[in-house]
Every structure is written in structure tokens, then in C-alpha cells.
DSSP file (Angstrom, degrees, kcal/mol; ACC not computed):
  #  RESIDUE AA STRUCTURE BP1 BP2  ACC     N-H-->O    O-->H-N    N-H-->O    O-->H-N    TCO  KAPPA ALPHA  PHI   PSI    X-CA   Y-CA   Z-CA
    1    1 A X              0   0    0      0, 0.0    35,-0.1     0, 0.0     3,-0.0   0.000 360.0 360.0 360.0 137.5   11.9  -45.0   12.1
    2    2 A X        -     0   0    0     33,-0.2     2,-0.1     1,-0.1     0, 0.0  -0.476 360.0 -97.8 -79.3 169.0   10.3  -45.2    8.5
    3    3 A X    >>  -     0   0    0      1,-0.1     3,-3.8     2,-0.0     4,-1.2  -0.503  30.6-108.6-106.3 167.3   12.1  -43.2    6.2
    4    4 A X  H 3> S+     0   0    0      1,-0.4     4,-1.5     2,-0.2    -1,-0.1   0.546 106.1  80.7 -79.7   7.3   10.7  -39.5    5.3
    5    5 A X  H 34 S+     0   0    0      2,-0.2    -1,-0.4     1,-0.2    -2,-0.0   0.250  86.0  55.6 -78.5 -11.3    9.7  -40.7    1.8
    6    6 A X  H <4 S+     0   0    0     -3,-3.8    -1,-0.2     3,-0.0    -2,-0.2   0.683 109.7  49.1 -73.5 -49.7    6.5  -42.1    3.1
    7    7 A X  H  < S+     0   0    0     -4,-1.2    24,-1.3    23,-0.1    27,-0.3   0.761 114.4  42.7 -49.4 -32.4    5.6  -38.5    4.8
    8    8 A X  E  <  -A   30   0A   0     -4,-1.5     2,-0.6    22,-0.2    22,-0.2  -0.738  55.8-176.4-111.1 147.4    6.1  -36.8    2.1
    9    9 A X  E     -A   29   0A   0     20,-3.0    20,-1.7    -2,-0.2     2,-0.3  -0.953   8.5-168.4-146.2 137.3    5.6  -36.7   -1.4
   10   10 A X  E     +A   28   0A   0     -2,-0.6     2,-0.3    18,-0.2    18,-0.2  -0.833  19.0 157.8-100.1 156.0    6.9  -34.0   -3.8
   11   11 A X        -     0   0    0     16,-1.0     2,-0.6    -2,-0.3    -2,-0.1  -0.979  37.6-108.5 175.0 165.6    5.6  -33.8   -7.5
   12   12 A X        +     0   0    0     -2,-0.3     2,-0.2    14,-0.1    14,-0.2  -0.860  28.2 178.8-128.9  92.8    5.3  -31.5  -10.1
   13   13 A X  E     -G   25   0B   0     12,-0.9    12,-1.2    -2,-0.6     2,-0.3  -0.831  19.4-137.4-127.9 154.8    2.1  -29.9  -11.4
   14   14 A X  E     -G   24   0B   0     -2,-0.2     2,-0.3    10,-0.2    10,-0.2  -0.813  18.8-178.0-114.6 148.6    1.8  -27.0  -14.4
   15   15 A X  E     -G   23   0B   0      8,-1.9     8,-0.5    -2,-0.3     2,-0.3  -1.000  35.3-106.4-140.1 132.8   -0.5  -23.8  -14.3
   16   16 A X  E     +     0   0B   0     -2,-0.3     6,-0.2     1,-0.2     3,-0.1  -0.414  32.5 175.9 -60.7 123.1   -1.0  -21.2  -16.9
   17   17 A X  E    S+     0   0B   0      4,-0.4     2,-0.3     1,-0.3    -1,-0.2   0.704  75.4   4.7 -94.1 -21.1    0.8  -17.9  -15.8
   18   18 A X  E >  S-G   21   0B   0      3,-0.6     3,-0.8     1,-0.0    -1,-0.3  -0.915  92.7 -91.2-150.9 155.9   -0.2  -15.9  -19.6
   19   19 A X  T 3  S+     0   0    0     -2,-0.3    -3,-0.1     1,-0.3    -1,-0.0   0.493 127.9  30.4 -26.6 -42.8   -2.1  -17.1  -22.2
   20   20 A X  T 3  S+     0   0    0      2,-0.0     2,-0.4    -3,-0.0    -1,-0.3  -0.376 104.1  94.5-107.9  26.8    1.0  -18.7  -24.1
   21   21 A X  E <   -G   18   0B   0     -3,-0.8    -3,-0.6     2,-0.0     2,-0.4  -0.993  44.3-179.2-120.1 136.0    3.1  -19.6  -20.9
   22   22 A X  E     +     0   0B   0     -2,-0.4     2,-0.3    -6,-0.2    -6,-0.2  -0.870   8.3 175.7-159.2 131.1    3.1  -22.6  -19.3
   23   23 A X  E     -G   15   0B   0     -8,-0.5    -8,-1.9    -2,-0.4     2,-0.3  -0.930  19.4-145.7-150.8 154.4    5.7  -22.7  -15.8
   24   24 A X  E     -G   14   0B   0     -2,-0.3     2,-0.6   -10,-0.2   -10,-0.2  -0.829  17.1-168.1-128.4 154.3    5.7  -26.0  -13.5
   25   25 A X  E     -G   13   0B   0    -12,-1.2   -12,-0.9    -2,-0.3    -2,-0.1  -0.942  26.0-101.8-159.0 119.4    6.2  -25.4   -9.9
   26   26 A X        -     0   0    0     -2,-0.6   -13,-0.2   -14,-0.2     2,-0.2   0.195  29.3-154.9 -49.7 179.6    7.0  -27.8   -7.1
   27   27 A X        -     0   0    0      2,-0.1   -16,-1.0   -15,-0.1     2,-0.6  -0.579   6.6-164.6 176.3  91.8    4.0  -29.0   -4.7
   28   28 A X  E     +A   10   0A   0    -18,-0.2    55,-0.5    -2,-0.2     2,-0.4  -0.784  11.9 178.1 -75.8 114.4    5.1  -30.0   -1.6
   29   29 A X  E     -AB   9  82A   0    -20,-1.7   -20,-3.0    -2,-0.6     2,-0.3  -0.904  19.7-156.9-130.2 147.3    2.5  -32.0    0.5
   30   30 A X  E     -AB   8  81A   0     51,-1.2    51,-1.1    -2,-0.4     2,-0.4  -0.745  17.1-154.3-107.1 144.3    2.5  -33.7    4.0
   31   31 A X        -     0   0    0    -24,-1.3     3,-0.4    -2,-0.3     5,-0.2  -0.998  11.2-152.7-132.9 125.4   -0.1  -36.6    4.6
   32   32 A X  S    S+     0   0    0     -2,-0.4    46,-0.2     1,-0.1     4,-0.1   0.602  86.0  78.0 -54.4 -35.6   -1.2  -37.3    7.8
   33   33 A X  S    S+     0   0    0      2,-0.1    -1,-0.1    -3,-0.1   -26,-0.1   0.707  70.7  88.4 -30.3 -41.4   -1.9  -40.7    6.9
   34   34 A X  S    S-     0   0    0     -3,-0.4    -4,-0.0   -27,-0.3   -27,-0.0  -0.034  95.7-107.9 -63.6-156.9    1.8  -41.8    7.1
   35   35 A X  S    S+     0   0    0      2,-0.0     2,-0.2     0, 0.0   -33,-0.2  -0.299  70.1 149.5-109.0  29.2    2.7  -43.0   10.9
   36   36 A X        -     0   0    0     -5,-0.2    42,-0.3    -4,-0.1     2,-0.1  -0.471  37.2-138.1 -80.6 154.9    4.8  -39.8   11.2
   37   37 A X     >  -     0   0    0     -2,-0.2     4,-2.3    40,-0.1     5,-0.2  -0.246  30.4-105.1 -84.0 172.0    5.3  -37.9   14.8
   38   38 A X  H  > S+     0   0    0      2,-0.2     4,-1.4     1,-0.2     5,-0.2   0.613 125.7  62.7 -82.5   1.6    5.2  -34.6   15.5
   39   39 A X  H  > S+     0   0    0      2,-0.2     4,-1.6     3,-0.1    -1,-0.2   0.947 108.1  45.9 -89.7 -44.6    9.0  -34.7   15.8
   40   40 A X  H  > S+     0   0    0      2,-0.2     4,-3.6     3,-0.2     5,-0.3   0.931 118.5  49.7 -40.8 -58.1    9.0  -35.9   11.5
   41   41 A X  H  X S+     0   0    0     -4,-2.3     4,-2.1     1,-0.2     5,-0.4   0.967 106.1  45.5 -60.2 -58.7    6.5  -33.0   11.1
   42   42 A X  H >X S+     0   0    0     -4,-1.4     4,-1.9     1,-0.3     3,-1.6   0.899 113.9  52.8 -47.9 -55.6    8.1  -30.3   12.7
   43   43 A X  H >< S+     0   0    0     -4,-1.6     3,-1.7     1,-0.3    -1,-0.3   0.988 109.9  50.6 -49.9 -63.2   11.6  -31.4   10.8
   44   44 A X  H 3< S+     0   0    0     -4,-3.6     4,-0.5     1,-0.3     3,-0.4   0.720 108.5  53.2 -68.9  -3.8    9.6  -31.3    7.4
   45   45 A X  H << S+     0   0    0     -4,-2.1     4,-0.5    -3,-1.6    -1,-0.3   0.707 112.1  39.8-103.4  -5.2    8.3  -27.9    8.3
   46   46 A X  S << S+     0   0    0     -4,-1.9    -1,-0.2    -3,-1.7    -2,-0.2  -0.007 107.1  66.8-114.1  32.6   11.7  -26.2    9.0
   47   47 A X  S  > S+     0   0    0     -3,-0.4     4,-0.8    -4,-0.2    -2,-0.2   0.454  91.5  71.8-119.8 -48.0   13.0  -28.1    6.2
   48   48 A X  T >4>S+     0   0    0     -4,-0.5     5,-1.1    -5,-0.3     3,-0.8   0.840  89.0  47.5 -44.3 -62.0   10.6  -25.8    4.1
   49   49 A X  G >45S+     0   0    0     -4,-0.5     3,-2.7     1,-0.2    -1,-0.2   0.939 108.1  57.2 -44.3 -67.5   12.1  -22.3    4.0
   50   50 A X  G 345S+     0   0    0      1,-0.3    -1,-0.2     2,-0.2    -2,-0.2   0.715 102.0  59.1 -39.9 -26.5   15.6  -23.7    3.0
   51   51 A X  G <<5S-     0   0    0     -3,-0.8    -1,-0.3    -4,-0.8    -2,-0.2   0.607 114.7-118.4 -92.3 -16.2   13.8  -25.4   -0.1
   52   52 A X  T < 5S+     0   0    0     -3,-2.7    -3,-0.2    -4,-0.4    -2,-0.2   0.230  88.0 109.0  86.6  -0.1   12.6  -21.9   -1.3
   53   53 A X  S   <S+     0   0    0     -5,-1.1     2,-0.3    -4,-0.1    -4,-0.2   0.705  79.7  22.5 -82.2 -32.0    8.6  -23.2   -0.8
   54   54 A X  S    S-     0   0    0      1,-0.2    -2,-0.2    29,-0.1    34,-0.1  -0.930  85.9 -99.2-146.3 152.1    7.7  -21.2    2.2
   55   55 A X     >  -     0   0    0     32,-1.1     4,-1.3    -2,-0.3    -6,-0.2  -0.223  29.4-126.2 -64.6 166.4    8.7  -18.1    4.0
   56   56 A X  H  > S+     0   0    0      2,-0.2     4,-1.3     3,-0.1    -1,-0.2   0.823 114.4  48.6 -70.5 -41.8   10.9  -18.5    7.0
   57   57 A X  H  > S+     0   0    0     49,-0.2     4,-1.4     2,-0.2     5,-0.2   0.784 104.8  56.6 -60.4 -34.0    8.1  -16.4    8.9
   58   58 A X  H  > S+     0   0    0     48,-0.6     4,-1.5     1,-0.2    -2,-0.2   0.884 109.7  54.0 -74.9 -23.1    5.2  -18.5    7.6
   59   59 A X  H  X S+     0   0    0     -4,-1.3     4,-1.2     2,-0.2    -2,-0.2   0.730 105.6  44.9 -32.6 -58.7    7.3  -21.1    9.1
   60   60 A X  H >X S+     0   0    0     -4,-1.3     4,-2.2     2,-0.2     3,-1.8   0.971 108.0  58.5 -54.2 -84.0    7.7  -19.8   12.4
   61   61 A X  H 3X S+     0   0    0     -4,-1.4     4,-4.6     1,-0.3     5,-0.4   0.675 101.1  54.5 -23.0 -60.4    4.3  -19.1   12.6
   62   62 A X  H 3X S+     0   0    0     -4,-1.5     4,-1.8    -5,-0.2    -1,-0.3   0.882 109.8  50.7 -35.3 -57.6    3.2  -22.8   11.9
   63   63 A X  H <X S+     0   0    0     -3,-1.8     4,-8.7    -4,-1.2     5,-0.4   0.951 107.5  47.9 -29.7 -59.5    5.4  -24.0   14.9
   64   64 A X  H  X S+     0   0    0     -4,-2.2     4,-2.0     1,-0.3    -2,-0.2   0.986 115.1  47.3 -71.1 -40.3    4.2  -21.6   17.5
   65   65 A X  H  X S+     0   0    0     -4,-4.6     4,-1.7     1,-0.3    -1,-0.3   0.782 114.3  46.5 -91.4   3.8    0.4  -22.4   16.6
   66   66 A X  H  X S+     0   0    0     -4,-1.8     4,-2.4    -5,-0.4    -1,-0.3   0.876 114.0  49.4 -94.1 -19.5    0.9  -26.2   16.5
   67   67 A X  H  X S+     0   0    0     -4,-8.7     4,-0.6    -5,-0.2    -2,-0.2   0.838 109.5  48.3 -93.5   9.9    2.6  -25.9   19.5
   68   68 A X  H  < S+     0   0    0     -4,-2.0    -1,-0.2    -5,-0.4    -3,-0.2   0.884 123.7  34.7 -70.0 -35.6    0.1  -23.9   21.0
   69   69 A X  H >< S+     0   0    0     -4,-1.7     3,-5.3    -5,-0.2     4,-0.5   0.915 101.4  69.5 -79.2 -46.4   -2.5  -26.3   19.9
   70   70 A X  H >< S+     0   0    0     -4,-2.4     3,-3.2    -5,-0.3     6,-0.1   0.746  95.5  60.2 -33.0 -52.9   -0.6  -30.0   20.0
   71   71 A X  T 3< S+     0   0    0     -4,-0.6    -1,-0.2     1,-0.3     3,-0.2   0.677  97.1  74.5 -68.6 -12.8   -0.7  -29.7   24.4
   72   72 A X  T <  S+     0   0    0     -3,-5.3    -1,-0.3     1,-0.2     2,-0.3   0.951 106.2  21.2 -32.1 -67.8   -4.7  -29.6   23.2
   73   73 A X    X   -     0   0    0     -3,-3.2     3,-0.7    -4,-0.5    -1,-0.2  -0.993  50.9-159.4-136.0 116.4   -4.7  -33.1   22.5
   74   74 A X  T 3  S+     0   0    0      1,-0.3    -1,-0.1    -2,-0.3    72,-0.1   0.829  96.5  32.2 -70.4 -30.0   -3.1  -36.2   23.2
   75   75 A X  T 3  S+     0   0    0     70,-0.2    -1,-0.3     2,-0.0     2,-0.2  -0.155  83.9 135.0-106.5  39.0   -4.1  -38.4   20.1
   76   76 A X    <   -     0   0    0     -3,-0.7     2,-0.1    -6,-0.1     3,-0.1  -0.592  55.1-127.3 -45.5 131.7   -4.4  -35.7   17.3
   77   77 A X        -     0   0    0     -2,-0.2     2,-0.2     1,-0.1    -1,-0.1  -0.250  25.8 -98.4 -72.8 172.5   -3.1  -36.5   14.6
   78   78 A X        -     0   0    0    -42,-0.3     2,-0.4   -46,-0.2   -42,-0.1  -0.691  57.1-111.9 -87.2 150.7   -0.2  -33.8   12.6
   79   79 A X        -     0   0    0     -2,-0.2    14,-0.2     1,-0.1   -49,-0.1  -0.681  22.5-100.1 -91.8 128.1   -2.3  -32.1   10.1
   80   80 A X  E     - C   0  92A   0     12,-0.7    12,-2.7    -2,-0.4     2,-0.2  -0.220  46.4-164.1 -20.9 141.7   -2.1  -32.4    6.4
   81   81 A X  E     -BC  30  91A   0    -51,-1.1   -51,-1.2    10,-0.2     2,-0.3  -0.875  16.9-173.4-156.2 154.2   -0.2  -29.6    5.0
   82   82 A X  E     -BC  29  90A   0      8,-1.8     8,-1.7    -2,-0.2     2,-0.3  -0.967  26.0-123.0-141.3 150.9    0.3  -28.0    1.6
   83   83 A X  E     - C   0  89A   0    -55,-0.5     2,-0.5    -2,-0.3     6,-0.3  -0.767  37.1-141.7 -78.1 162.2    2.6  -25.2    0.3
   84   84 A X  E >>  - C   0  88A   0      4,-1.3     3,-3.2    -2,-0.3     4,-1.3  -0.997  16.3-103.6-105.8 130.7    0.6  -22.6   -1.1
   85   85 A X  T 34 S+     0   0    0     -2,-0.5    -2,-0.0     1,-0.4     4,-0.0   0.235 114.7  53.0  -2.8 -42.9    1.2  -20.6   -4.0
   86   86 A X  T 34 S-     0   0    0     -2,-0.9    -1,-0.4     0, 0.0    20,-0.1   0.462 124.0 -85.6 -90.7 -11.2    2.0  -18.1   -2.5
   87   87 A X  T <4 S+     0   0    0     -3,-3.2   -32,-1.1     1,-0.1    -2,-0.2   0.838  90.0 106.0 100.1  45.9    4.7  -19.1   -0.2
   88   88 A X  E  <  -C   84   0A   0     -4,-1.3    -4,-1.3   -34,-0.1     2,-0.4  -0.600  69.1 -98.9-151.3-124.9    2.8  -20.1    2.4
   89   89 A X  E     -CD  83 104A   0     15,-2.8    15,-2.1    -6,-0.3     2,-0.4  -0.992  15.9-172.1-127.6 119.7    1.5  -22.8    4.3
   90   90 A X  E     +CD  82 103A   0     -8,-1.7    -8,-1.8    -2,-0.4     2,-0.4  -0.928  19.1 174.0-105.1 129.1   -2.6  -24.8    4.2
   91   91 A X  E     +CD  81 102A   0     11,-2.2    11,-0.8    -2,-0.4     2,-0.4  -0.888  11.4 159.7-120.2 147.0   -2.9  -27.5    7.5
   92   92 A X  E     -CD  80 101A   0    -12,-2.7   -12,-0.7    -2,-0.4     2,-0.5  -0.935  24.3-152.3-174.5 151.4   -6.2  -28.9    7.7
   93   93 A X  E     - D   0 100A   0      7,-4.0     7,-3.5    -2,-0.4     2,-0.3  -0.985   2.7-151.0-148.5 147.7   -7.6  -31.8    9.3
   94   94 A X  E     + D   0  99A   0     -2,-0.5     5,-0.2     5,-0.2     2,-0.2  -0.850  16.5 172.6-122.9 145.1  -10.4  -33.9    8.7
   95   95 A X  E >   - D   0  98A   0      3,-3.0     3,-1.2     1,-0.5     2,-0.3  -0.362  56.9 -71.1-145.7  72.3  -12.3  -35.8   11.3
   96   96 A X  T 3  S-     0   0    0      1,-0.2    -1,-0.5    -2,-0.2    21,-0.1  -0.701 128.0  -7.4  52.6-131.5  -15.4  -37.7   10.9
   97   97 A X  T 3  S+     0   0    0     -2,-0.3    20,-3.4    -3,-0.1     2,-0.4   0.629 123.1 115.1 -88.9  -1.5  -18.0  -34.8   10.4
   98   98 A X  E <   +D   95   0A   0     -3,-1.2    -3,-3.0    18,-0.2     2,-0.5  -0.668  40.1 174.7 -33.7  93.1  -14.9  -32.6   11.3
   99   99 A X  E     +D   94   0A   0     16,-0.5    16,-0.9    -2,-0.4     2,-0.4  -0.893   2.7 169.5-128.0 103.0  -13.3  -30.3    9.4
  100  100 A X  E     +DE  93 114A   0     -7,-3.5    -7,-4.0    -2,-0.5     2,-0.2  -0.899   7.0 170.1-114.9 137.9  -10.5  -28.0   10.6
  101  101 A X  E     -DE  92 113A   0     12,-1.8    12,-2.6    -2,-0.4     2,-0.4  -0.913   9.5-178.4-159.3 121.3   -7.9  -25.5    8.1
  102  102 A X  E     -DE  91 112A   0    -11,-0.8   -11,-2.2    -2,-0.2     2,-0.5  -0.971   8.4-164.7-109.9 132.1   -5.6  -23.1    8.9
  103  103 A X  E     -DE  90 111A   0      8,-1.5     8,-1.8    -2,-0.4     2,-0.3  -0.952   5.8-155.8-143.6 127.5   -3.7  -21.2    6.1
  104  104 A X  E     -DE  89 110A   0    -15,-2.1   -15,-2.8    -2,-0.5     6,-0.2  -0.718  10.0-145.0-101.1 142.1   -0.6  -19.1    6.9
  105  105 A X    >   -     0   0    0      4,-2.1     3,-1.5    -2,-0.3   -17,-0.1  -0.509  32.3-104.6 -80.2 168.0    0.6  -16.1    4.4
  106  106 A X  T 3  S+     0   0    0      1,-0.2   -48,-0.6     2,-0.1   -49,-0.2   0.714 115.5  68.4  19.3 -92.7    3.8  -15.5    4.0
  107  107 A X  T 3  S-     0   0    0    -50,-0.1    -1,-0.2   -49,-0.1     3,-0.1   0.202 117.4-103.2 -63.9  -5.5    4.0  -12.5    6.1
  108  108 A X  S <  S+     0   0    0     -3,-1.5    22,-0.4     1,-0.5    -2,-0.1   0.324  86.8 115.4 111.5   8.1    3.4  -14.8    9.2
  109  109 A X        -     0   0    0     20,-0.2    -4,-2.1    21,-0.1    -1,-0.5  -0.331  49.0-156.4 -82.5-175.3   -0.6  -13.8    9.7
  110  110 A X  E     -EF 104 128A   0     18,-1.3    18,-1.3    -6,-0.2    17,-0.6  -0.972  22.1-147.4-158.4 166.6   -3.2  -16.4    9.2
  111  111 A X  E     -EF 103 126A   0     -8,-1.8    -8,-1.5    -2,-0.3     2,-0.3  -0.752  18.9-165.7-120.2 154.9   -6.9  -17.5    8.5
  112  112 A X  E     -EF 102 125A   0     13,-1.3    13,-3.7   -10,-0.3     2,-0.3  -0.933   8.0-170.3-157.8 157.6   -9.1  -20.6    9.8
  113  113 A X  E     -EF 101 124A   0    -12,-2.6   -12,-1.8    -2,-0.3     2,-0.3  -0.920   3.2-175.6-137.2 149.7  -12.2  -22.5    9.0
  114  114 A X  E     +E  100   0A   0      9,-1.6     2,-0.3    -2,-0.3   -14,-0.2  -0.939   5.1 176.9-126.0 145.9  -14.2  -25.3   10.9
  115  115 A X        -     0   0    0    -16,-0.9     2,-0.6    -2,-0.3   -16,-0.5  -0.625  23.6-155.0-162.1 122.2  -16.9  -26.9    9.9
  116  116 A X  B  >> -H  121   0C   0      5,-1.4     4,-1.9    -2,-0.3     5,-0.7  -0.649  19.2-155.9 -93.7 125.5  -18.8  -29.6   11.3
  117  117 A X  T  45S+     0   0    0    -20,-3.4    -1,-0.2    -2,-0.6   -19,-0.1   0.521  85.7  54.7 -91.4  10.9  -20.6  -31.4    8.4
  118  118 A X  T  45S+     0   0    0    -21,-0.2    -1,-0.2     1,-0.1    -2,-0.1   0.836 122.8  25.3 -95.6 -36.2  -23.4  -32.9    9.9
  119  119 A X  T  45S-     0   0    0    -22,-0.1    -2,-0.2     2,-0.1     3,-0.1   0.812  93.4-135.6 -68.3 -27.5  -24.8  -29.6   11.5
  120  120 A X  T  <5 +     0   0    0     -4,-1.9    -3,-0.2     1,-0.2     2,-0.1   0.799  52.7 152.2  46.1  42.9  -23.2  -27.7    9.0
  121  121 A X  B   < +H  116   0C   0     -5,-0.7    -5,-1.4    -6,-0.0    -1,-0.2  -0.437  19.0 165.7 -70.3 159.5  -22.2  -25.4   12.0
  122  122 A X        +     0   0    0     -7,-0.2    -7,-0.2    -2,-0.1     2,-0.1  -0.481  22.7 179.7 159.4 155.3  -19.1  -23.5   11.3
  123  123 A X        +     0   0    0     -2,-0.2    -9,-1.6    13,-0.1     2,-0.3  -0.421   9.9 149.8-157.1 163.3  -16.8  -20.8   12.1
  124  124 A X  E     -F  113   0A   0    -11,-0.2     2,-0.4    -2,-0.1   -11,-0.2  -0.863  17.2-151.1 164.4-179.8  -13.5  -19.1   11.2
  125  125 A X  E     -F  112   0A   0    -13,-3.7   -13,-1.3    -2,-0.3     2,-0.3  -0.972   8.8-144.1-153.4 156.9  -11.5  -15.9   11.1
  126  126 A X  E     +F  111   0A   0     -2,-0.4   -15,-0.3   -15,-0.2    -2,-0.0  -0.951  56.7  32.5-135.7 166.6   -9.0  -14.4    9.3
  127  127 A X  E     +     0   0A   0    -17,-0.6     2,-0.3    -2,-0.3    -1,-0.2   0.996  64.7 145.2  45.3  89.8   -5.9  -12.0    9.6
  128  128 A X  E     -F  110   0A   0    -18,-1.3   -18,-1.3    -3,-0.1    -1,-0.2  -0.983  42.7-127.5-131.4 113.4   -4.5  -12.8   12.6
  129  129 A X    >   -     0   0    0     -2,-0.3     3,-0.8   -20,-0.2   -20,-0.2  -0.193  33.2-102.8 -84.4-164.8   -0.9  -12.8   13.5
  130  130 A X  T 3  S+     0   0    0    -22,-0.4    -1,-0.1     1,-0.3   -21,-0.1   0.246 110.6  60.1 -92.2  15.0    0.6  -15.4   15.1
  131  131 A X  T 3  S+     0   0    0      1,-0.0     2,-0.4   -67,-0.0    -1,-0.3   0.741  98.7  72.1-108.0 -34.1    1.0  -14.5   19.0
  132  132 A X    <   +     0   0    0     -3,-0.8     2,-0.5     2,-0.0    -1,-0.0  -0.601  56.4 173.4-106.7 113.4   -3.0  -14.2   19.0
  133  133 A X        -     0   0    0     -2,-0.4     2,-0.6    -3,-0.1     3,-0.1  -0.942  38.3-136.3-105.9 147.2   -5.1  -18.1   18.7
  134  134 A X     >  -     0   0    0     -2,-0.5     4,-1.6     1,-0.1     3,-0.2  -0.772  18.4-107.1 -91.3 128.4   -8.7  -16.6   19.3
  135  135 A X  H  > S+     0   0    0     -2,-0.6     4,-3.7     2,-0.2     5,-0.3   0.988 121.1  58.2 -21.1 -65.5  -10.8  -18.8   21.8
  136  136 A X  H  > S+     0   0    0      1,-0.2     4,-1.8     2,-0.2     5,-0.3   0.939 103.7  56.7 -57.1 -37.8  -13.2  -20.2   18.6
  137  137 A X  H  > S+     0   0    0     -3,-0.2     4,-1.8     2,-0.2     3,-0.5   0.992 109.6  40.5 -70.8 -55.6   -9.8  -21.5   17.1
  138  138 A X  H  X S+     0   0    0     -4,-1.6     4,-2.3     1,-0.2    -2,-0.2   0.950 118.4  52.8 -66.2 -45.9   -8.9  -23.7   20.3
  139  139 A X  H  X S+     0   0    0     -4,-3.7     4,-2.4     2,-0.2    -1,-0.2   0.843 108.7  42.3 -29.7 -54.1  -12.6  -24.8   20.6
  140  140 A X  H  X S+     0   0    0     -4,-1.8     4,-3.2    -3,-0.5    -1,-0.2   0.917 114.9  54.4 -74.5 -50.6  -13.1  -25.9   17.3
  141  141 A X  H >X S+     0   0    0     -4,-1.8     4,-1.7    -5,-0.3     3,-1.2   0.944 102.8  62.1 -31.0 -71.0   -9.3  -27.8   17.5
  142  142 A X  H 3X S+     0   0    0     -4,-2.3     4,-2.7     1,-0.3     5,-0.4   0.864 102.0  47.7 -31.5 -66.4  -10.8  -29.3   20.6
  143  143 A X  H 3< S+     0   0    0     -4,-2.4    -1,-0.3     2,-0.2    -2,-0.2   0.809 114.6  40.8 -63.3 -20.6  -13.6  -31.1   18.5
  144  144 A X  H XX S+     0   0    0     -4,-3.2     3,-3.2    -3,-1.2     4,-0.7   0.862 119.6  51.1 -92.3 -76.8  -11.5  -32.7   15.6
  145  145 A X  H 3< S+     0   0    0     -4,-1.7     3,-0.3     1,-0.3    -2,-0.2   0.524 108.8  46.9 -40.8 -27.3   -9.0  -33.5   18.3
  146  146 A X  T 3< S+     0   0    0     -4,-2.7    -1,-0.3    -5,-0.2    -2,-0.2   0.391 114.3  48.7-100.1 -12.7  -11.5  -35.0   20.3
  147  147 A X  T <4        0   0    0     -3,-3.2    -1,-0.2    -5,-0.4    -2,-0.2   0.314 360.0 360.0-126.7   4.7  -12.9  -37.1   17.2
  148  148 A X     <        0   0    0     -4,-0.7    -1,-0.1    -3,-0.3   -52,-0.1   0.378 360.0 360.0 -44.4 360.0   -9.5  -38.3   16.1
């Protein structure tokens, strides 16, 4: 097994909070790119909360819809991931003219977007909790999995 220091990369970028303030704030990112499994993701995402970067519910939440989606697709890759600002989580995957992004708050609801860039079709929804995948979300899944 490669060690989790490919999968991951932490690093340290600064954003003005007040005119004269300056505060630096971790940025934890996942790459799909490494050769990691879903058994490496799923460890780096319940690795999160402990780390203070994400809620423990926006956590959960992440789980149940990849594992509502993974049984989707057999070759899909584990999504790029970001923390977000807020404490909570951005997945997205990109897929030839594919574009797929789910971003969970906090509070354990969520948003997604698709977009297919050659049609420039594209779809998405927001405020949702996390027992509910809409039809249009597995669909659109379907196609970046399918284009993997």
C-alpha cells in the first residue's frame, strides 16, 4: 500500500479576514489522481472531523452519499475533495466533457452541479439533506462514472 502522503497533501494558504488582519488556515485536499481506494478515501474522510476541518455531520453525510453512489459504478474513480471554508466538504469529479460537484455544509445538507461541457447541458440542486439523492443526482453520476 503507498503511503497516505501521496493522497493527500496539506498546505497553508492566507486570506484577508479585516482590512489589517491577515490569518492562515489549513487546506486540506484529496487528489484523485493518486492510486488511492475507496478504503484510503473513506479513512481520510473520518480522519477529518478529529483534525477540526470538517463537521462530524458533514462527514457523515459524505459517507452515506458516496456510498449510495460508489454501488453506481464499478471503475469510478474517489472524487477530489476539498475542505471548505466553512467546515465543510467540495467532491467533484471531472471526466472528459464531464463535470460532477457536490458540496456538503456543515449542518450535513448539500448542493450539486453537472455539466456536460460539450453540450453545455447541465443540472443541479441545492439544500438537500443527506437521506434524500434526487433521481438527476444518480443520473448525472451515472455519466462521469460511465466516462471514467
Amino acid at each position: 500500500m503507498q503511503n497516505d502522503a501521496a493522497a493527500f497533501s496539506e498546505s497553508v494558504v492566507t486570506f484577508p479576514i479585516q482590512e489589517h488582519h491577515i490569518r492562515e488556515k489549513p487546506v486540506l485536499v484529496y487528489s484523485s489522481n493518486s492510486p488511492a481506494r475507496d478504503a484510503d478515501w473513506l479513512d481520510y474522510l473520518r480522519s477529518l472531523p478529529a483534525k477540526g476541518a470538517i463537521s462530524y455531520v458533514a462527514e457523515n453525510t459524505a459517507e452515506k452519499i458516496w456510498r449510495k453512489l460508489r454501488p453506481l459504478a464499478n471503475n469510478v474513480s474517489v472524487p477530489d475533495a476539498a475542505v471548505t471554508n466553512d467546515g465543510g466538504l467540495f467532491m467533484s469529479w471531472d471526466r472528459g466533457a464531464h463535470h460532477l460537484e457536490i458540496e456538503l455544509h456543515p449542518n450535513g445538507r448539500y448542493e450539486w452541479f453537472y455539466r456536460n461541457r460539450s453540450t453545455d447541458n447541465f443540472g443541479g440542486e441545492y439544500d438537500y439533506p443527506s437521506i434524500i439523492i434526487p433521481p438527476d443526482l444518480l443520473t448525472q453520476f451515472r455519466l462521469v462514472a460511465e466516462n471514467d
